[in-house]
N, C-alpha and C positions, 0 to 999 in steps of 0.2 A: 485454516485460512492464514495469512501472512500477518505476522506479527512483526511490528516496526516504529522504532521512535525517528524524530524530526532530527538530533544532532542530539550529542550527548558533553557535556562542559569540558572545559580544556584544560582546568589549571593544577588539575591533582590537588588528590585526596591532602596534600600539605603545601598547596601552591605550591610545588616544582617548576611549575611552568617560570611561576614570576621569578624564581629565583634563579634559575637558569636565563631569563633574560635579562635581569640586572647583572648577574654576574660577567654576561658578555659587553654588556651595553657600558659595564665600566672598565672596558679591557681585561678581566680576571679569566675570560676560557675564551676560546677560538669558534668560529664555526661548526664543526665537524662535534664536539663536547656539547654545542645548544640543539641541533641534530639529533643527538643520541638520546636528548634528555626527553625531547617530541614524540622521537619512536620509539622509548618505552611508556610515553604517556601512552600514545595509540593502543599499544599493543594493552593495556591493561582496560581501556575504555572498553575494546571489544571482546577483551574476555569478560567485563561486567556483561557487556551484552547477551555473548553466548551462554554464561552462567545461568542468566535471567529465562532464559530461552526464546529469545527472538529469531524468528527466520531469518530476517533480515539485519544485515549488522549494516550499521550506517559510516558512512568511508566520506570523508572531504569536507567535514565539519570542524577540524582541527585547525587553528590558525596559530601562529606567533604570536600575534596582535591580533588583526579583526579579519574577520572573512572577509570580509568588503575589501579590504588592503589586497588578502588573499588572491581575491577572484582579479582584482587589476594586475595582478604580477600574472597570472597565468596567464593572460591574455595580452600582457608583454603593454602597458597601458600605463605607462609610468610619465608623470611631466617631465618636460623637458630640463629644468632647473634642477634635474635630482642627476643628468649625466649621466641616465643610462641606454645605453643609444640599443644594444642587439642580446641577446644572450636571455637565459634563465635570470631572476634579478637576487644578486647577494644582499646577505644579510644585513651587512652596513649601508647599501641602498633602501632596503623594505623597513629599516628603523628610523634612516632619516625621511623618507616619507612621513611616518608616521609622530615622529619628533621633531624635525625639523632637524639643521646641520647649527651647531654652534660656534662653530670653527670659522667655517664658510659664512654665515649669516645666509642663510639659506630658511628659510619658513616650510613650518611642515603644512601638511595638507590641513585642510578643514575637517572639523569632527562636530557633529552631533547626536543626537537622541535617534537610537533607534526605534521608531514608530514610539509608542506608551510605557518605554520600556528606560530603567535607567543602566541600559546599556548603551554606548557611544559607539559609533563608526570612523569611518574616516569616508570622509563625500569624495565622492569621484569627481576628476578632473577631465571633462571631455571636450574643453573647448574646441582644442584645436581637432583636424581631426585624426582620427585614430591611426596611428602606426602596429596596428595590432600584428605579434608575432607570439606567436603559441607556444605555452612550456606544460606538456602535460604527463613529464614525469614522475611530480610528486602524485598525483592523482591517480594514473597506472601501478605504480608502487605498491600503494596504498591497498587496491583493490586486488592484486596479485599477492598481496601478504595475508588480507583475508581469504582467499580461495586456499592459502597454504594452510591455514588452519582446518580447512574442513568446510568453511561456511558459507555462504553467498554473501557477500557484499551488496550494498544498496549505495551509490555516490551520489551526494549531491552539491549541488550546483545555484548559484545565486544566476536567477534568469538576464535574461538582457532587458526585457522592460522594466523591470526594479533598478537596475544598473543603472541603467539611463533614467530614471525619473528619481535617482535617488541626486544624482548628479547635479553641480554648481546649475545654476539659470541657463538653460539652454532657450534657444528660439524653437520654435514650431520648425521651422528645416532641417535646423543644425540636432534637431531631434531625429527626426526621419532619417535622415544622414547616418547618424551613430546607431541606430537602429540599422539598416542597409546593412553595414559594416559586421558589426555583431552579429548578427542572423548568419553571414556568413562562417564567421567565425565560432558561434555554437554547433550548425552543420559539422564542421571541420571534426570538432569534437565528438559528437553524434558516432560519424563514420569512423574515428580511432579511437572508440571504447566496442563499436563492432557488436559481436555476442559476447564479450567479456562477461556481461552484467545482465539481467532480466529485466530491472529498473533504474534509471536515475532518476531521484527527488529532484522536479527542478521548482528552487523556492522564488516564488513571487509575489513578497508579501504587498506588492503595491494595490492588491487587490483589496485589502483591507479598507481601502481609499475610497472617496467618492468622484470617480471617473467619470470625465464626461465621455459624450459619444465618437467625436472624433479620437480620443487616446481609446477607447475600446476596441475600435475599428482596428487601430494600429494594430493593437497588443495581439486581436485576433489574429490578421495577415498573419506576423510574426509567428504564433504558435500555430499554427499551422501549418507554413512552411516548414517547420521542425517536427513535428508527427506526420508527416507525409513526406520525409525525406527517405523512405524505403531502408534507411540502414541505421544499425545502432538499436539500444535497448528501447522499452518503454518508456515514457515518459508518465511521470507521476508528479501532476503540478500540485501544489500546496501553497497553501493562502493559509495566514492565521492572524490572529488577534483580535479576530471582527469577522460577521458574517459578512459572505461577500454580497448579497442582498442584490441589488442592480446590476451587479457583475456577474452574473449569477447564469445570464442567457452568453455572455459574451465566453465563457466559460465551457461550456456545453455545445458551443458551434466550433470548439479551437480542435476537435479530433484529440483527446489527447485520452491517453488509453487508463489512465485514472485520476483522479483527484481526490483532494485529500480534504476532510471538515473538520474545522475546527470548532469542536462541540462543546466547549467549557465558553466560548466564547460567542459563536454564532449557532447553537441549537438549532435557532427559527431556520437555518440554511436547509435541515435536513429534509419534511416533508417535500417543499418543492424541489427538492434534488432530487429524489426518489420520483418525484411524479414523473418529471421530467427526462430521466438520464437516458443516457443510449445505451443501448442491448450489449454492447459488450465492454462496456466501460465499466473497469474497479472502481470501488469507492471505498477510500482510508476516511476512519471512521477515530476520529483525532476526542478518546471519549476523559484521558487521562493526563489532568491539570500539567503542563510545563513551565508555571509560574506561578506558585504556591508551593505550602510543604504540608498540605493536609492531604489525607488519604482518600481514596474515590471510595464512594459509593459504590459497591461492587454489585448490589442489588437494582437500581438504577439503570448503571453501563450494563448489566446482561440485558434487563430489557431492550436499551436500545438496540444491542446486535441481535437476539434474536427477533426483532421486528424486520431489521434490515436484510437479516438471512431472511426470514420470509418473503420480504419483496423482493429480492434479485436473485437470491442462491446463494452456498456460502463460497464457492469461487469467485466471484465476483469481490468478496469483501476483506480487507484490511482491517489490524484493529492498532493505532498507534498513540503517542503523547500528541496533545493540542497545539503544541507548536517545541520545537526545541528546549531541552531539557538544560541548556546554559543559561539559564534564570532561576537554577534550583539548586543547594546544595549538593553537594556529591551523595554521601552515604551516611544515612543516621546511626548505623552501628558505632558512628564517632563518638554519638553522645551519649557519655555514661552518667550525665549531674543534669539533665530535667526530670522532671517529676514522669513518674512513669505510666501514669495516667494519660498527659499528654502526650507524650511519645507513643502511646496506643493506637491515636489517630494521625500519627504524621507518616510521612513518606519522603524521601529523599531522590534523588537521581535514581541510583542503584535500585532501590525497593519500586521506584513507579517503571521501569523496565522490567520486574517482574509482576505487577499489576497488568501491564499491554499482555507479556504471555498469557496471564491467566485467562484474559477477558480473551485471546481467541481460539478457546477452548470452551465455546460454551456447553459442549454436551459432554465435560468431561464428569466421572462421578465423583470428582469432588468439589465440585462446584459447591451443593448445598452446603456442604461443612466449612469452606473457605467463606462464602456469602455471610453465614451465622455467624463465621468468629471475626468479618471485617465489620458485622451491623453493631457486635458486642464492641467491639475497639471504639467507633466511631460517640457509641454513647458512652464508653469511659471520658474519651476527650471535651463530650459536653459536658460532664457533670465535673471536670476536676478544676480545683484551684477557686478561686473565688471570682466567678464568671460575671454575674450580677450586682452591681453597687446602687441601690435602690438611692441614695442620698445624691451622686451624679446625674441619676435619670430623672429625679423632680428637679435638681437646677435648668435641665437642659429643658423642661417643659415652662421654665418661667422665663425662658430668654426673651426678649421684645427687640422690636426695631433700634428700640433706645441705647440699647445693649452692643448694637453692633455701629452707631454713628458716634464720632467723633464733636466735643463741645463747640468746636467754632470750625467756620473751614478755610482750607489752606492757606488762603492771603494772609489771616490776622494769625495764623497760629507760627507764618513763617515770620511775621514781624517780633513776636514775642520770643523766637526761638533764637530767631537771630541779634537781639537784644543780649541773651544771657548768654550765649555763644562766641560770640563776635571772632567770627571765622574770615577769614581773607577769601576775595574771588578766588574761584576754582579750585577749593579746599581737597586739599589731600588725606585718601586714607587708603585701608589697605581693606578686603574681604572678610578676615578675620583672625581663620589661621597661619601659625608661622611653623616654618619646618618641626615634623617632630621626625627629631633625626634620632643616631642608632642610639645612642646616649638615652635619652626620653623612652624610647622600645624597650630597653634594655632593662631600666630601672622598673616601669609597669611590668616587666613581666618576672622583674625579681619579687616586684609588691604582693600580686598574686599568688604567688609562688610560697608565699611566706617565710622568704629571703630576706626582707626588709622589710622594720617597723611603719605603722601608719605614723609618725613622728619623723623619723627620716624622711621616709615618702613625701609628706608636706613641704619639709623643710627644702629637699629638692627642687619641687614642684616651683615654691617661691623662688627660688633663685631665679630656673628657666623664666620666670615671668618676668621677672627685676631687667635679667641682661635683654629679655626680648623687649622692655618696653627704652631701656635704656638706646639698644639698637637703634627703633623709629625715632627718638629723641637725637641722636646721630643723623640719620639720614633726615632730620629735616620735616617732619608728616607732622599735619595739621592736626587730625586727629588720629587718637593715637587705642591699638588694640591690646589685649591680655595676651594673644598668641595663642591659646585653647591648649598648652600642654597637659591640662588636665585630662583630655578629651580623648579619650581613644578613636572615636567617630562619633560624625554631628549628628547622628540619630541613636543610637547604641547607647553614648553616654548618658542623655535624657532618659529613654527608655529603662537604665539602670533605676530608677528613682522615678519611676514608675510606676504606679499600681497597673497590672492587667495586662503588663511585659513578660517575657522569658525570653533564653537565650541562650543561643548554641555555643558548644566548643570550638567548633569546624565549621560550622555553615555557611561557609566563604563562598562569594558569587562572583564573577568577572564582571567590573563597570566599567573600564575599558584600557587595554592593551596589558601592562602591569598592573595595575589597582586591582583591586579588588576589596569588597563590603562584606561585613557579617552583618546580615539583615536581623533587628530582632524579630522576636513575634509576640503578636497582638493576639491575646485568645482570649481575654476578658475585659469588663467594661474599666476605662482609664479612669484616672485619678491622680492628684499630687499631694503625696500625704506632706512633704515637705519643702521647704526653698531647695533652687537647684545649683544655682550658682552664685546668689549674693556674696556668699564669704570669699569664694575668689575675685568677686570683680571690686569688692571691698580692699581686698588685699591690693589688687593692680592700681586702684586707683590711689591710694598710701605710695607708692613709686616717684609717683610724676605728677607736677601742675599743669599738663598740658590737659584737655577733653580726651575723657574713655570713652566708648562706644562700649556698651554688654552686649553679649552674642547669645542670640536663642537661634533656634532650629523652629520653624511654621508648623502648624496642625499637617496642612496639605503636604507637605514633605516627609514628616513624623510617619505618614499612612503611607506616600507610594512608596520610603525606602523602608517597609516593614513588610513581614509577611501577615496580613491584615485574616483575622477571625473572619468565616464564610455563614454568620448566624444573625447579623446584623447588616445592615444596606453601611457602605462606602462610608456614605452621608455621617451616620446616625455616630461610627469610631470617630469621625474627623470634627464631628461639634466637641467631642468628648473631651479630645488632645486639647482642641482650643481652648479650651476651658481652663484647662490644665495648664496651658501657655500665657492665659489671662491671668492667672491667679500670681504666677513670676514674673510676668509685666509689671503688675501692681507693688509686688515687695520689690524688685527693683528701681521704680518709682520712689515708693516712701525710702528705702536707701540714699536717693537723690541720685540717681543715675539720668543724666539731661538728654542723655543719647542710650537707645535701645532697639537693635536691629534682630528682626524675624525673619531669618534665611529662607525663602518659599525656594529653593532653588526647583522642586519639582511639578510647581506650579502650572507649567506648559504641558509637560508628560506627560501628566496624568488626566491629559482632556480626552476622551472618547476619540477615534479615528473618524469616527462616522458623523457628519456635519448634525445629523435629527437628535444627536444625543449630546452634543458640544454645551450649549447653550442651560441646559439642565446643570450638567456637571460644573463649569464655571461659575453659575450662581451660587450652588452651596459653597463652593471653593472660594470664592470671593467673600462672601458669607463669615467661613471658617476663619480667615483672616483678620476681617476686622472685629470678629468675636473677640480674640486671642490683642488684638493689639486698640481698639479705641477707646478703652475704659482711661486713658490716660489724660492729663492736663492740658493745655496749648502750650508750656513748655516744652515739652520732651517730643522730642524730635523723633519720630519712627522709622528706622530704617526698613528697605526689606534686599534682598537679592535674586537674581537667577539666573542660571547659567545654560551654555552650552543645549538652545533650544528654538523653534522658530516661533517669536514674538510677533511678530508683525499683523499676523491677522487676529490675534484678539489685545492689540495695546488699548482698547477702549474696555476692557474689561480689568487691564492691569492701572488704569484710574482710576476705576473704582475701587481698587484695594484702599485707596487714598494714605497712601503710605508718602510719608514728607521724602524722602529719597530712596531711591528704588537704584540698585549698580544691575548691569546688566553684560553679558558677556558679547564682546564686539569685535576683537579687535584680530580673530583669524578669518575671519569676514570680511575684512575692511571695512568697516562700522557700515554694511549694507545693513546691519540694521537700523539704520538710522532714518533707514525711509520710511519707517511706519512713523516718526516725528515730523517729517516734509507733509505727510498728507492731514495727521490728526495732531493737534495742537493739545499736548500732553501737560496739565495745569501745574502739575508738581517738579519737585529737584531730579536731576537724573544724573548718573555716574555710568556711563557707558567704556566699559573695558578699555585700557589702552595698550595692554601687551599679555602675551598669552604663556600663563602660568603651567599649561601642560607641554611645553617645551622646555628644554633646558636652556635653548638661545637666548642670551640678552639683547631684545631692542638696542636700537642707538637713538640718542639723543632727538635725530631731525627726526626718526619716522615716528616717534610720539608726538614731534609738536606736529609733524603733517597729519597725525590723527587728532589731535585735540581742535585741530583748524578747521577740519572736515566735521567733529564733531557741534562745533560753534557753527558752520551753516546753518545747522536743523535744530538748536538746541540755545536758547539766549542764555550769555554768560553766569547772567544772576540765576540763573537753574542749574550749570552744569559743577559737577564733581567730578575728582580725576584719580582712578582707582585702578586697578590688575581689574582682569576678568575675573578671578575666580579666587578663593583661600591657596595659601602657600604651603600649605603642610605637606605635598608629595613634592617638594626641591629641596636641594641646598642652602644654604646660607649664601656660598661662594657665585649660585643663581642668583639669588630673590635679590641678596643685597644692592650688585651693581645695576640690576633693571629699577628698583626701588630709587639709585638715587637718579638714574635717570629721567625717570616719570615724574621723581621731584623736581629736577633741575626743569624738566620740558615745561614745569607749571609755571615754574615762575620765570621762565622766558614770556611762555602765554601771558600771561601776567602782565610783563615790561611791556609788551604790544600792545596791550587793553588801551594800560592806563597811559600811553603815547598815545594812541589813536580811539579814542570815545567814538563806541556807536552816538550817533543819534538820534 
């Protein structure tokens, strides 16, 4: 049977990728050099594949930046404002989409959250409508270099209904419309890939969703017309993240000659899939995790295939990863310094590409003896390190209601806050972090290295803090941050100082376009044997008399940017952290810290796709939060954040965190988030983004005041805060500074207007 993963990650095994696109991005290589560097990532992705033994080698997975960017350049779908009117779209077009132009003052596109995932896209812009002109040379390319190796090639493709629905606010027409358009334009493609190819993967993860009946109807026409266009390979749709549950029949009437299950995620999908499916439809049997780094069950997934071979035959069946394998690691043979107990049971990119081969070979003879030495690994990895902390698991069973509310509420706690405060309207601050530039990289990786004493190290460290608070004391900010040079990353660093963490050398994941995270992991119960950050926020604040703000990182964040133990529910890790977050709240308290901010920044992500499971997850998560933060006095002021996410439909849930100010990311939006404040009267402080930190562009002066003006519609002055969307730690200095003093100068313009013209 065919063996196939979803997309395999892009950034090489030592981010190549990223450093091939900052090196062009800051003028140091040409085009044709960022190019080369692509086509030997390729060429190496798909010798892991063929290594692995996959039939299917997956071809169009590869982006610069994001596939989403990707698939709009093929399809020649570029806004108007980026001045590319005909042609294939060059490099310094496809980055300032994606960056914006800082030259031009030109704003990049929109980005958020891919579905549950803390990877980011870039949202399509389909207002107007489509001028679609097709470039399907890289994608030919592609698939013609695999064929030269020997192997079939598998492309795939982001569909047009995810296209479209992933897209800025369209109307119900201007939807159908762009849909019209597209359909034609998939055909197109259809008919010039010909017999090239056996399959194309076309991904539609919007299935994940809960669709009403008129978007199903569409989606169907849509695929439909596309497996009945007579020409071109198979098609092989794929859904993941979530059963497709209700989509389920919409699915099954579209003619499409396989689909694909995502079984880590939507099991329940498979019985009725089978009852259900048409006689000559494959079905990819999606049985091995692509967002985790533990190892499958291999006793398990045979079952499931040979049940599946029973019911259909095994022509019929596919055995692939659960959804794209760019949420995993590359390859664990990087890691020579975890415990090797643990590494028993883990799997990385590389190793779960040859877990798919294994599993679609179930009658091979070595199945038993593979099955015995994966059951033997798997229980190595439960038994290692210190898994169980019986002294966390009786605190968490004495939590009470009491434990999670706060002593007085908001009204009297902002009047006592702002007594001891006494902050000016529209107080200025910043997210947290400040650039950690090569200097900062440089020294932590000589500290490591044991290049440089922990004494130096320190003494370093202080400085950066000194000039970085020295800096905000320059440009003017009300209150004022440490800069987190400490920090190598807001979850990794904690995690360090951790009980019931570990952590890779390499396990770097793409979060979006250059970024990129080393996820820890969670394989045992948490704890904090000791304070995490008193002594540096003690230091910053010896600096300066202006208000510090401490920086923690939330429970719910701590869990979805980790790769989270599979032996325990979601739930039961995340009270854990909190706890863990509770316990530094409080010694930063008794330090006399007045201000104390609990980044949730992954609070929205990590809510279930599926509306029946929303409402569950929120409440523990909501829960988790104020576990971690309302042990505190009606002095101290609780911050929280979040970013680059859609708020709007649960903001009646982000007041119950009852966080006294909450920043939230606005401003590549045009503070459209701000309409979830027009309809529901939000009781606490809010800091809504005023320019957007993952550009290099610096705002000008007016369009921050015309966002803070816009922001004051929906938002009364005595609530709002004036802040960046997001921490500054991936810019400049020669960035951050001039926007910094801009958003300063815009406040206290805002400011001059107030107190000239009083509400009433």
């Amino acid at each position: 049977m065919f063996s196939h993963i979803l997309g395999f990650p892009r950034i090489g095994r030592n981010r190549e990728l990223k450093q091939a696109v900052e090196r062009f991005q800051r003028g140091k290589s040409d085009p044709a050099a960022l190019r080369q560097v692509a086509d030997d990532l390729k060429q190496q992705h798909w010798q892991d594949q063929i290594h692995a033994g996959l039939s299917l080698i997956t071809t169009g997975d590869f982006a610069l930046y994001d596939h989403v960017l990707d698939t709009l350049c093929l399809l020649g779908l570029v806004p108007k404002r980026f001045d590319h009117h005909k042609g294939p779209v060059p490099p310094a077009t496809y980055f300032r989409m994606a960056r914006g132009d800082r030259a031009r003052n030109i704003p990049a596109m929109e980005m958020t959250k891919w579905f549950d995932t803390n990877y980011h896209y870039i949202v399509p812009e389909l207002g107007e409508p489509p001028r679609l002109d097709l470039h399907l040379e890289p994608m030919l390319a592609d698939i013609n270099a695999v064929k030269a190796l020997g192997h079939t090639p598998k492309p795939v493709l982001l569909g047009p209904v995810s296209l479209v629905h992933l897209a800025k606010k369209l109307s119900p027409q201007q939807r159908q419309n762009r849909l019209d358009a597209l359909t034609e334009a998939y055909l197109a493609i259809l008919k010039a890939l010909g017999d090239l190819v056996p399959w194309l993967q076309l991904d539609e993860p919007v299935l994940a969703l809960d669709l009403d009946e008129a978007t199903r109807e569409t989606a169907r026409a849509v695929w439909r017309r596309l497996n009945q266009a007579g020409t071109g390979p198979n098609l092989l749709l794929a859904g993941y993240f979530a059963p497709y549950a209700d989509n389920r029949k919409t699915l099954l009437q579209a003619d499409f000659a396989g689909i694909h299950l995502d079984l880590v995620r939507g099991r329940d999908d498979l019985d009725p899939m089978l009852a259900a499916l048409p006689r000559e439809t494959t079905l990819s049997l999606g049985l091995v995790n692509g967002r985790n780094i533990w190892k499958t069950d291999l006793n398990d997934a045979f079952q499931v295939v040979d049940n599946v071979v029973a019911r259909v035959g095994e022509q019929r069946v596919m055995v692939a990863s659960s959804c794209s394998l760019l949420h995993a690691p590359i390859d664990l043979t990087a890691e020579t310094e975890l415990d090797k107990d643990l590494v028993a049971g883990m799997a990385f990119a590389v190793q779960k590409c040859a877990e798919v081969a294994l599993l679609a070979h179930p009658a091979s003879p070595e199945r038993d003896r593979m099955v015995a030495k994966n059951q033997e690994d798997l229980t190595r990895r439960r038994k290692a390190g210190q898994v169980v902390n019986p002294e966390i698991r009786r605190r968490l069973e004495q939590v009470t209601e009491t434990d999670l509310t706060r002593h007085s509420p908001f009204p009297k706690r902002k009047r006592a806050q702002a007594a001891g405060l006494n902050l000016p309207l529209l107080p200025t601050t910043t997210i947290g972090s400040f650039p950690q530039t090569k200097k900062i990289r440089a020294k932590r990786r000589a500290f490591k290295a044991g290049k440089c004493s922990a004494g130096e190290y320190r003494a370093f460290l202080e400085e950066e803090i000194r000039a970085t608070i020295q800096r905000q004391e320059e440009l003017g900010l009300d209150v004022l941050v440490h800069g987190e040079s400490e920090r190598n990353d807001m979850v990794e660093y904690f995690g360090e100082q951790l009980d019931g963490f570990c952590f890779t050398q390499n396990g770097w994941v793409q979060s979006y376009g250059n970024r990129c995270v080393k996820p820890p992991i969670i394989f045992g119960d948490v704890a904090r044997p000791n304070p995490m950050t008193v002594g540096w926020m003690n230091f910053a604040r010896s600096c300066t008399n202006k208000p510090i703000k401490a920086m923690l990182t939330g429970p719910v964040t701590l869990l979805c940017w980790s790769f989270v133990r599979e032996d325990l529910p979601r739930e039961t890790v995340c009270r854990q952290l909190a706890l863990a977050v509770r316990d530094e709240v409080a010694d930063l308290e008794r330090a006399g810290f007045p201000m104390i901010q609990i980044d949730e920044a992954a609070l929205r992500e990590g809510m279930p796709l599926r509306r029946v499971d929303q409402n569950i997850y929120l409440a523990w998560a909501v829960d988790a939060f104020r576990l971690a933060s309302a042990g505190v006095a009606d002095q101290t002021q609780i911050h929280t954040h979040m970013c680059y996410s859609a708020f709007n439909e649960i903001i009646e849930w982000i007041a119950k965190l009852d966080a006294d100010v909450i920043s939230i990311e606005c401003s590549r939006g045009g503070m459209k988030l701000l309409n979830a404040f027009a309809d529901f009267a939000y009781p606490n402080d809010v800091g809504p983004g005023v320019y957007d930190i993952h550009s290099p562009r610096v705002p000008d002066l007016a369009e921050i005041v015309r966002l803070l003006q816009a922001a004051l519609q929906h938002i009364p002055a005595e609530q709002l805060w004036v802040n960046p969307d997001c921490g500054l730690k991936t810019r400049n200095w020669d960035e951050c500074t001039p926007a910094l003093e801009q958003m300063v100068q815009a406040a206290r313009q805002v400011r001059l207007h107030l107190s000239a013209h009083p509400v009433a």
